[in-house]
Each structure stands twice: as structure tokens, then as C-alpha cells.
N, C-alpha and C positions, 0 to 999 in steps of 0.2 A: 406195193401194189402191182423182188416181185419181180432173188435175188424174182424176179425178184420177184396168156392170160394178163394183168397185164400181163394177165395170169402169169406171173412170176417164173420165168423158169428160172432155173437157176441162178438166182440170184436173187432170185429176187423178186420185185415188186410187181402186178399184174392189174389187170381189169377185165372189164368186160360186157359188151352188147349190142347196142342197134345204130341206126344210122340217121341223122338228122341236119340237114345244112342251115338251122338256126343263127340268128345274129347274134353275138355277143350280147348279152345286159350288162350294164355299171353294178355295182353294188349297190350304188341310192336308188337305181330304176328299180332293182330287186328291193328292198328293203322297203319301196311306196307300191308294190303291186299286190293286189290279192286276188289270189284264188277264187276263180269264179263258182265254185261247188255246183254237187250235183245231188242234188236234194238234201238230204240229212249226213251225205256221203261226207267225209275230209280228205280233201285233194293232199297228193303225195308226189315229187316227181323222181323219176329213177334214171339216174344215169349209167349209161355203159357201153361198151362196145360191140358192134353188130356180130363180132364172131360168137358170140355168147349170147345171141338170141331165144337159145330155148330156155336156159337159163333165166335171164330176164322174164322169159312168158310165165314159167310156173310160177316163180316170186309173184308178178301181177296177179294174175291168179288168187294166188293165196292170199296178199292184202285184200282182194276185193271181192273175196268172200265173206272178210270181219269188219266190213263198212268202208272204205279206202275207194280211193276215184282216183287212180294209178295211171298218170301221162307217162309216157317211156319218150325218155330223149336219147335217141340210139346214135353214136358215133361209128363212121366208116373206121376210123384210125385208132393208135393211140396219140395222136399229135393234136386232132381235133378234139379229145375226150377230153386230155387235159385240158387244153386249153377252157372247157365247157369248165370241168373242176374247175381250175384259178379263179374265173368267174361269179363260183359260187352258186351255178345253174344247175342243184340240183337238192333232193331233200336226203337222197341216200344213193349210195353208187354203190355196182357190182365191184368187189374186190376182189382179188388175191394177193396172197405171199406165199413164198416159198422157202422154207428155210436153210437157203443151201452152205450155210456153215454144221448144221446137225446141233448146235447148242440152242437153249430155250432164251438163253438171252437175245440173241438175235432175232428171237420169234415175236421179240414186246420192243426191245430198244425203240428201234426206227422207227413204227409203228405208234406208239401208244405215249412216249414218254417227252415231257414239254421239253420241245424242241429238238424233235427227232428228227431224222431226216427226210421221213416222209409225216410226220405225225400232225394231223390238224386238232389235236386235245392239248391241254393244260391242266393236269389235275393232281396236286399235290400227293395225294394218297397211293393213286397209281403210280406215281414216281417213285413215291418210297418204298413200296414194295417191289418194284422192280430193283431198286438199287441193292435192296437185303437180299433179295435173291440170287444177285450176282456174284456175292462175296460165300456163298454157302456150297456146301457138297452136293452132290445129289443125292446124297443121304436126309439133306435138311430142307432143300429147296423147294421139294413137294408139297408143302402145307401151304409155304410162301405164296408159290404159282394158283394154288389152289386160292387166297383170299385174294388174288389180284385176279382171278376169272369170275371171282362171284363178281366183285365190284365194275370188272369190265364188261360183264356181260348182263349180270341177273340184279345187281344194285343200281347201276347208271346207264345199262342196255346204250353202250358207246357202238357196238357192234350185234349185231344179228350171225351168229354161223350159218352155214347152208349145208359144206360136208368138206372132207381131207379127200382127194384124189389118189388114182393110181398113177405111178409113173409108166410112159411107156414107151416105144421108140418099136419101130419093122424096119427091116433093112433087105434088102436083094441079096439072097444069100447064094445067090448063080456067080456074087460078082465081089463081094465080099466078104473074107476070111472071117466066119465065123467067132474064133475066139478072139478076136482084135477088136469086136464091138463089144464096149462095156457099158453095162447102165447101172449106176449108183443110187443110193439112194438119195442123196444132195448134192454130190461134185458132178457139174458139167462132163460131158462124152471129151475125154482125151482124146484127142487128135494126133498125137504123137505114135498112139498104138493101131492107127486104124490100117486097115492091109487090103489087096486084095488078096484073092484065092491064085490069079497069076500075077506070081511077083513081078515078073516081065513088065505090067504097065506100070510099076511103082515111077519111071521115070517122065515118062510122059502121058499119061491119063492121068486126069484130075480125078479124086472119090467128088461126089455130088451131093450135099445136104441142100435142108432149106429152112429159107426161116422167113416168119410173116411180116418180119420189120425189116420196110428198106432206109429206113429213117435212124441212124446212131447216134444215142443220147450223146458220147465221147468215145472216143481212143484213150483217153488219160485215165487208167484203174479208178478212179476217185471220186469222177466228178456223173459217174452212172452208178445206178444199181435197180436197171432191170432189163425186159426179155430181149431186148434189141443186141444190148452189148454182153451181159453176160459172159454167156460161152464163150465170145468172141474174145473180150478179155483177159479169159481163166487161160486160153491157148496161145495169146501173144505177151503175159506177162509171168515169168517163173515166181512161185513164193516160195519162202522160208518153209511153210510144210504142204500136204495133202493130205484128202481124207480117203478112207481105203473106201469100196464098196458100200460097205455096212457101217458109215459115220465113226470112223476109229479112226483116231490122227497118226499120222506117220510122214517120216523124212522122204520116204520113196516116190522119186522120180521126182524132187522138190530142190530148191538151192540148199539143200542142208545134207550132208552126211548123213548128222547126230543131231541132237537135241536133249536139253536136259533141263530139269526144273530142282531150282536150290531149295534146300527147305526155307520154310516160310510164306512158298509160293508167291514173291512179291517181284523173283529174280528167275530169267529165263535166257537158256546160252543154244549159241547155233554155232555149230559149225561149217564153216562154207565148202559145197567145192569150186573147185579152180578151173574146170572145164566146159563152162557159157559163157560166149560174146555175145553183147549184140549185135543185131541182125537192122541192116540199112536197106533201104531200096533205093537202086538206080536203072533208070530205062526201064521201069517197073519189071525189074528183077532182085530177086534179095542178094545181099553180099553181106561177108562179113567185115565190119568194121573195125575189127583188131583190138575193140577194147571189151576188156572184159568187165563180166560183171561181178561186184565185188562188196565187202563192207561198206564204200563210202557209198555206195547206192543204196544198201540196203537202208542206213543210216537215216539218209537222205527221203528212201521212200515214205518211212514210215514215221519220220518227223511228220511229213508235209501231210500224212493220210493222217493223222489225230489232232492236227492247226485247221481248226473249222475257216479260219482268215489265209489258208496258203493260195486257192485260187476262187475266182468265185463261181459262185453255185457247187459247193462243196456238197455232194450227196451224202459219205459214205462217214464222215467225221465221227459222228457217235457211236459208230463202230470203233474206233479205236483209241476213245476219251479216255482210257483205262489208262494208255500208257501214262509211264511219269517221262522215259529217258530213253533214248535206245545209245548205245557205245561199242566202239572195238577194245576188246581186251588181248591187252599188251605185256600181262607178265605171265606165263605156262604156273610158275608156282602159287598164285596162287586159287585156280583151278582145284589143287591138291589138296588144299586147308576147307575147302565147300563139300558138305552132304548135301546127295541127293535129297531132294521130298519122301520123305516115306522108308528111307533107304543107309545102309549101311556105308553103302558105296560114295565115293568122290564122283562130283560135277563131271572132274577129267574122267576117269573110268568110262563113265556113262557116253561121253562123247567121242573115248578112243573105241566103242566097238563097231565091229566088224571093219576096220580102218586097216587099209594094207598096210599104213606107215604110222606110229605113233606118233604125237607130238612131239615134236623135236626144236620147235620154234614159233611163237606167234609173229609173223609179219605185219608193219602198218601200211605198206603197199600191197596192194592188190597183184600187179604184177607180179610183187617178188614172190606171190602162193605156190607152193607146188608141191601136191601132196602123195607123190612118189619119194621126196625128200622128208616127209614128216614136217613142210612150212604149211600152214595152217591161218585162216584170219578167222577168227572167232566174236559174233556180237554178242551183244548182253542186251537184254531188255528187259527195265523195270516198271512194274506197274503201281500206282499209285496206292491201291489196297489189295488185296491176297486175291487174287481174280486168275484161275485156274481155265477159265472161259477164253479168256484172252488168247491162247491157241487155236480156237477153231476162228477166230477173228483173222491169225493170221495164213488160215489157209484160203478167205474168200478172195472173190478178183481185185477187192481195191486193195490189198495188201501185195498186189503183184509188183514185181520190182522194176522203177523205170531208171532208166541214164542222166546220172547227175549234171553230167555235162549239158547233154541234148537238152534238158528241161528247161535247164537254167537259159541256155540260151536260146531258147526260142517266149522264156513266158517274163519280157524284162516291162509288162505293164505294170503300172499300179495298179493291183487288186483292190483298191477302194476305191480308183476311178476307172475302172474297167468299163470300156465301149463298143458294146457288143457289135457295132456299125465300123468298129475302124481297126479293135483287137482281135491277132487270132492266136488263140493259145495251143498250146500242146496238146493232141488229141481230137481238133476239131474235123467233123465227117468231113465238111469242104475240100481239107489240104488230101484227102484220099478220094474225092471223087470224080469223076471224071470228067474234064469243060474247062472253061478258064482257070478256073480256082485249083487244079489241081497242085498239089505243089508238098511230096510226101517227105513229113519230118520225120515220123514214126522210127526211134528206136526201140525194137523191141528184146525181151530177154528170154522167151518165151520160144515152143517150136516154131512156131508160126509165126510170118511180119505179115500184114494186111498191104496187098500192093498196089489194089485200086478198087474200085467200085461204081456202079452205075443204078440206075432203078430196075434193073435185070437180078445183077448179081455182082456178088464180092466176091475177088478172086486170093487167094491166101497162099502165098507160098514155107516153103521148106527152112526155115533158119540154118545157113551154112554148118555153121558153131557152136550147135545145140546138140551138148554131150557125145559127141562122135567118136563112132566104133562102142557102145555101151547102148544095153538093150533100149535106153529111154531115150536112141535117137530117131526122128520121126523116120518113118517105113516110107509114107507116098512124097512127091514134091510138091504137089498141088494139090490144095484143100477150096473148092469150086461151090458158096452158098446162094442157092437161088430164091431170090424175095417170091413168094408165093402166100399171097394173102390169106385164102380159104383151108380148111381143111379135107374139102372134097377136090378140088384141084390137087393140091398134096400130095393125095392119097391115087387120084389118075396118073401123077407123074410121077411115081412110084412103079408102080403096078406097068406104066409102058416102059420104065428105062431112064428117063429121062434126070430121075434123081434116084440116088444108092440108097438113102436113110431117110426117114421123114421121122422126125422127132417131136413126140406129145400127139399121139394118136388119138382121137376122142374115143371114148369107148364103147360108142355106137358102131365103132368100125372096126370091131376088133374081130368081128364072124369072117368079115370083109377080108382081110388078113388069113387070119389062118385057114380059110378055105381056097389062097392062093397058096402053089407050090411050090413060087421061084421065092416068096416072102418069107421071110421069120419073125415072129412077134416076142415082143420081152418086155418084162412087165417086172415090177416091183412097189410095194408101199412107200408112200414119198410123204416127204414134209409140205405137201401142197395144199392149204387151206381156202373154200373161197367164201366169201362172208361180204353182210351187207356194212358199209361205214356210211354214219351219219354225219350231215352239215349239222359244225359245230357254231355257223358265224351265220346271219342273216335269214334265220329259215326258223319258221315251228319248233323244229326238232331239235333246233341249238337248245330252246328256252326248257322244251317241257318233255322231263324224263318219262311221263306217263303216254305222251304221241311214240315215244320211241320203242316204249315196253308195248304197246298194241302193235307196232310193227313185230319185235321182238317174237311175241307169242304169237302171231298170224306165222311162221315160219315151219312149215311141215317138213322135217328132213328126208322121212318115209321118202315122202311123192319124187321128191329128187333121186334117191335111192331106186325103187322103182324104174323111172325112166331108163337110169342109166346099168338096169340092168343086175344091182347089186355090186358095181364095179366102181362107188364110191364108199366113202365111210360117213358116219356122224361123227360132229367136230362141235368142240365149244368155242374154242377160241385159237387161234393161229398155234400155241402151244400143244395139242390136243395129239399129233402126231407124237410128240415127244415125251411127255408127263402127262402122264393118268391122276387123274385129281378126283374119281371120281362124279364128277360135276355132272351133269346133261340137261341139254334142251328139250321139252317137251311140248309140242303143238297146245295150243287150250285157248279153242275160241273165247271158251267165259272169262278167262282174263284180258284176252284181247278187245273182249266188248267193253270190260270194266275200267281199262286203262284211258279205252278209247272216249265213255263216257264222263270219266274224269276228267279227261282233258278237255271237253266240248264243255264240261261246265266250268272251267276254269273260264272258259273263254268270254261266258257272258256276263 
């Protein structure tokens, strides 16, 4: 909700709408209250976050055109929203997701399937067709996705769509090197490439972004996946691969050379390079630490990202259920005896290209890598069934690689008695913000290490030992992100100087933009879905699929369309960016009255 709005940027998970400082309810106070109605109306309550207010209003709107008595409980935050969520305070919440791996698996996992890691459903059917569709081509998977939309949307209306979003991002192009700002259509803004126009400040001017969360879910890849940490994340944690622009996976600018897929698809080899340390901070300056990063990390990372029990509050686990094993391989020959997928060629072939030194040796120390010599450390990762997906898994941020050492020894609680009053684990915003508490463990392997932070802003410095003298090592030394909650603030502190990039533009303000001359606007189709999700526990709507199909068909996507200009799309289901199924939502009061009628006679 969202990687992840909460509205998900990259990454992920999102929300959205209004503001309300309401008391908490228990569950049983909810569970004995009733709606006090309004005439023949049926009350509805809608949860979301205030920045997403127009949003919210046309939804109201449109229920309460097809009989609905629509209370809006609008939250200032996403801290207070959720919190309303856990509660249970609400009958449907503004959502989004984002799908910033670019696979449609990622679009359903987390989301929809019992015991996801953000999924409030349980429905055996939906699971199973999520699971077939995992193991299939994109050749086969299409029909798959398509009977898991009927069932998620038009069989058991779990979700209402609204529309798929543009991506967008303006930048100060007086002060910023144009070709240095990328916008993808799922990987987070690399930081590593951003410039200005005079190189001169690269060493001392900060570039200035902003973001509307001053609150971080974690610093640990794992234990977040949405808009707060996200990008933040993607840029302090290297992974095994990236996606280019246009959702195509590739080794570049990633801890891998090569990469290569054995036939059978159950078996996946990386090959490492040998030029990133991580990056420590002292006297909130980065340094480097002198250890490199290496297989027993990778190992390491990506155990503990697919052990739903490695720390708690594990967000991102079902993300990488797939695996079976991850390993260093330690004999070069037999490399030679493996086919490619699809391919004529050897595992090894595949991984010695474009290598200025062949293999010449697998090393089991990291140190002893050096791949001017042809020493090479090479993992293997095998997944449990033939899951070709499992790639863009490990280009997202929880797959970012952290310091076996650091982790270990800062996380020596028992994770089944962890006390959140007395434990501070790896990653917590506390040890990086600024007051008593500060106290920064953060090894990162990534361009960037986070050096401190305040309710202002987070200030991000340059990782010494991140790939240097080679195009992918970062251009500025300080990456400077200012907490700016609204998007008209934003967009004024933009427009005066005050911030370089404002990233996720509404698209109200996109005239706003390009009728400035020091601005440049960039835009792209994104995997950004936002939709309504139903309480499945304690509410109407858990019980009676017929209250949720009258919301369902109350949902006009036009009118949203409209609003914004034609600068959204119509969506069925968070997959809708990705796989055409055919499928669509169509407005129809007379089934909305019929559902609605239904259910009112169930009730007596």
C-alpha cells in the first residue's frame, strides 16, 4: 500500500486521504457498534490519507450517488493511518501499490495472497492461482492472471480499482545535468548518476530532493517496503541485479558482473565484483570500513530476506519464499559441464562476458577476489520450483546486501522475545536521528550511507568505496532529502530553489511545470495502481460480497480520468500495468442498486 501514496513509490506500498484525530476503537467496541444510518442510506466508512483528498471526494461522491452515507476518516500521516488500519477503523481504505520489481508476481504476492506481507485476505483459490502463475512463462501466465482478476475483483470484489498512474518527477534544469536524471519505469531515481550542470559543486553542494515521510519504516532492506524508505533503501543497499529503464533486468551498475540462468530454471549464478566496501559513519562523516562486500554477505543477506522468523516484523519475506539455498561455488569446472536456459552455451561462457579477466579461480574469501587476476567469488541460488520471477525479486530494495558482521552483531535479541521498549535492532530510524538516541550503526553497500536525520531533513553522504574511478561511482558527495509533506509546498520549493528534484508530481501540476523555464518535466507509464481494499475482519463488508460488489460497481473511472486531465489510465487490478487480460471495470448503477438491495434484504 507501496514498493510501495502510501501511494507506493517505489516500492512499493501506498495510501491515501484526509485528516481526522479520532480515538482509537478496540475491536469488540467495533464489533458492538452500529451505524447509525441515514434513512434507507447504508453507512460506509472510508479510510485515507489527507494528501489524497480529491481523491477520496470523488470516491464519496460516487458511493453516494448509489445509496451509501460515506463518513471519510481522513489521516494527516501515514503513521496515524495505519495505525486507524490495525484498528480495524475502517470499511474500505484508499490504496496503492507500485510495482517496482516490473514482475506481476509482485503485483498479487504481498498484496492478496494468505499471509502476505501486507495482505489482510485468506482465500485458498486466489492463492492458488497466484502460485500457477508464478511457475509459468509469460507466454502461459496471461489466462492465469486473468482468472485471479475475475475472482479478485468481479467474483469476490476483495478490491474496487480506481486507475494506473503516470510516473513523474521536474527537476531544476539551471542546476541539474540534465542526462544524469533518470526516471524508470519501476527502479527508484539512482543517486549514484545524479550531476550537476557545474561539476565544481559536486564536492560541496548537496543535490536537494524531497520526500513526504519524515518517519522511516527501517534502514534494514527487509523489514520496510514502502514510500518512506524505499528509494532510500535502493541507494544505501547494492543488489545482485537492476532494472534498466524499461523493466529489463540487467547486471549494470549492480554487485554482479554476469549473471546466468542454468537450464531448468531452478538454478541462478552471479558473479561478484570485488570493488565495494562498506561505508560506516563517524562524526557523521562516511568512511570506509575496509571490508568488502562479498559472497558471505550476499549469502547471508538473502537467507535472512526469505526466514519470515530472521527479525521481527519481517515485511518483505514473501518476496523471496521462492528461494530454496543460496551458496558459493568453489569448483570453476564445474561451471563448464552446465547449459544455459534456452542456450547452447555454458553457465561459465555466460558469466565470463565482457570480463576483462577470465576465470582463472573461484576464491572462498572475499578478500582473496581480484578480478584483474581472473579470482572471481561466484553464488548460486536455487529456488524451490522453476520461478524465472525470482530475478526481478532480487533487484528490489529488500534484496539489498547488508554486512554480515554489522548485522550480526548489533541484532543478538531473541526475535521471539523481542521488546520493542528495550531492543534496538539494525536499521532502526532512532540510531540515525538526531537527540539522545542517536548512535549510527548503519553499514552500508550501496552509493550512499544515511548520516543523520531530523524532522527537517535527512542528509545522505557519498560511500568512499563505491566502485571508484568506474562510471557507477556517485558524481555528488551529498545527497540532501527535505521532509515536505504537501504537494503544493513541493512544488513552491522547487520552483524557488530550495529543492533540485520534486519527485511524483500530481498531475494537476504538470501545466505548472512546464510553463516554468528554469523546470523540466518527465513523465513515463508506471506500475502505480490505486484502488479501494476492503475490511476483511469486523465490518459489513468482511461478511457480504454483495455490500462490496454495490461499492464495486458505484466506482466511475471516467470521472477520475476526467479530473486529472486524462493523465491517468483505467486499471482492474494492481496487475493491469503489466498483463492485459482483457478484463474492465464498468460503472452500472443498476447493479449497484441490485447488490445493494440484496444485501439490505439479507439483513432483515
Amino acid at each position: 500500500m507501496k514498493k510501495k501514496r502510501k501511494l507506493l513509490i517505489p516500492a512499493i506500498l501506498g495510501v491515501s486521504l484526509m485528516l481526522s484525530g479520532c480515538t482509537l476503537a478496540t475491536k469488540d467496541e467495533q464489533a458492538q457498534s452500529k451505524p447509525s444510518g441515514d434513512g434507507n442510506r447504508v453507512d460506509i466508512e472510508l479510510l485515507a490519507l489527507s494528501s489524497q483528498e480529491t481523491d477520496a471526494n470523488i470516491t464519496r461522491d460516487q458511493l453516494t450517488k448509489n445509496g451509501f452515507n460515506v463518513k471519510l476518516n481522513l489521516q494527516p500521516d501515514y503513521g496515524s493511518y495505519k495505525a486507524q488500519q490495525d484498528a480495524g477503523n475502517f470499511d474500505v481504505v484508499l490504496s496503492g501499490w507500485t510495482t517496482v520489481t516490473g514482475n506481476p508476481d509482485y503485483a498479487v504476492r504481498s498484496l492478496f495472497k494468505t499471509g502476505g506481507d501486507y495482505s489482510i485476505m485468506a482465500d485458498k483459490e486466489i492463492d492458488e492461482l497466484i502460485e500457477k502463475a508464478s511457475t509459468q512463462t509469460q507466454g502461459q501466465y496471461t489466462d492465469t492472471y486473468k482468472q485471479l482478476e475475475q475472482k479478485l475483483v468481479f467474483d469476490k470484489a476483495y478490491i474496487a480499482p480506481l486507475f494506473t498512474s503516470i510516473k513523474s518527477q521536474a527537476f531544476n534544469q539551471e542546476v541539474l545535468k540534465k542526462d544524469s536524471v533518470r526516471l524508470s519505469k519501476s527502479r527508484s531515481l539512482p543517486w549514484e548518476e545524479l550531476d550537476f550542470n557545474d561539476a565544481g559543486k559536486r564536492a560541496k553542494d548537496p543535490i536537494i530532493l524531497q520526500s513526504p515521510m519524515p518517519t522511516l519504516t527501517s534502514l534494514d532492506p527487509i523489514k520496510g517496503n514502502d514510500g518512506s524508505i524505499n528509494i532510500i533503501n535502493t541507494n544505501m543497499y547494492v543488489r545482485l541485479l537492476n532494472l534498466t529503464d524499461d523493466d529489463k533486468l540487467t547486471a549494470e551498475g549492480s554487485l554482479s558482473y554476469n549473471f546466468a540462468i542454468a537450464e531448468g530454471n531452478t538454478d541462478y549464478y552471479f558473479i561478484l565484483r570485488d570493488d565495494i566496501n562498506f561505508a560506516q559513519i563517524k562524526d557523521k562523516l562516511a568512511v570506509d570500513t575496509g571490508e568488502r562486500v562479498g559472497a558471505d554477505d550476499v549469502i547471508f543477506s538473502l537467507q535472512r530476506a526469505k526466514d519470515k522468523n530472521s527479525v521481527p516484523n519481517h515485511r518483505t519475506y514473501t518476496l523471496h519464499e521462492h528461494i530454496k539455498n543460496v551458496e558459493l561455488v568453489t569448483d570453476p569446472a564445474t561451471l563448464d559441464s552446465i547449459k544455459q536456459s534456452g542456450s547452447s552455451e555454458t553457465v561459465k561462457s555466460g558469466l565470463e562476458k565482457g570480463l576483462g579477466a577470465k576465470i582463472s579461480a573461484l576464491v572462498p574469501d572475499k578478500k582473496q577476489a581480484n578480478s584483474k587476476e581472473g579470482k572471481y567469488q561466484i553464488v548460486k541460488l536455487t529456488t524451490i520450483n522453476p520461478f524465472p520471477q525470482v530475478l526481478n525479486y532480487l533487484a528490489h530494495q529488500s534484496a539489498g546486501i547488508v554486512s554480515k558482521k554489522q548485522v550480526e552483531s548489533i541484532n543478538k535479541y531473541d526475535v521471539a522475545k523481542f521488546d520493542v521498549n528495550k531492543d534496538i535492532p539494525y536499521g532502526d530510524q532512532n540510531t540515525v536521528t538526531e537527540g539522545a538516541k542517536y548512535n549510527n550503526t548503519l553499514f552500508t553497500s550501496g552509493p550512499y550511507i544515511l548520516s543523520y536525520k531530523n524532522e527537517y531533513e535527512a542528509i545522505f553522504l557519498k560511500n568512499p568505496a563505491y566502485m571508484a574511478g568506474t562510471k557507477h561511482e556517485p558524481k555528488v558527495n551529498t545527497i540532501k532529502n527535505r521532509f515536505i509533506k504537501d504537494a503544493d509546498s513541493s512544488l513552491s520549493a522547487l520552483r524557488s530553489g530550495e529543492i533540485h528534484l520534486f519527485y511524483s508530481v500530481p498531475e494537476t501540476k504538470f501545466d505548472i511545470v512546464k510553463n516554468d523555464s528554469k523546470l523540466s518535466l518527465q513523465t513515463t507509464p508506471s506500475n502505480a495502481v490505486s484502488y479501494l481494499l476492503f475490511n476483511t475482519k469486523n465490518r459489513e463488508v468482511a461478511k457480504s460480497a454483495d455490500l462490496r460488489k454495490a461499492v464495486l460497481y458505484s466506482i466511475n473511472q471516467d470521472e477520475f480520468l476526467a479530473y486529472y486531465k486524462n493523465n491517468k489510465f483505467k486499471a482492474v487490478s494492481t496487475l493491469s500495468p503489466m498483463v492485459q487480460t482483457g478484463l474492465e471495470l464498468k460503472a452500472d448503477a443498476g447493479k449497484a442498486k441490485e447488490f445493494l438491495n440484496a444485501y439490505k434484504a439479507g439483513k432483515k
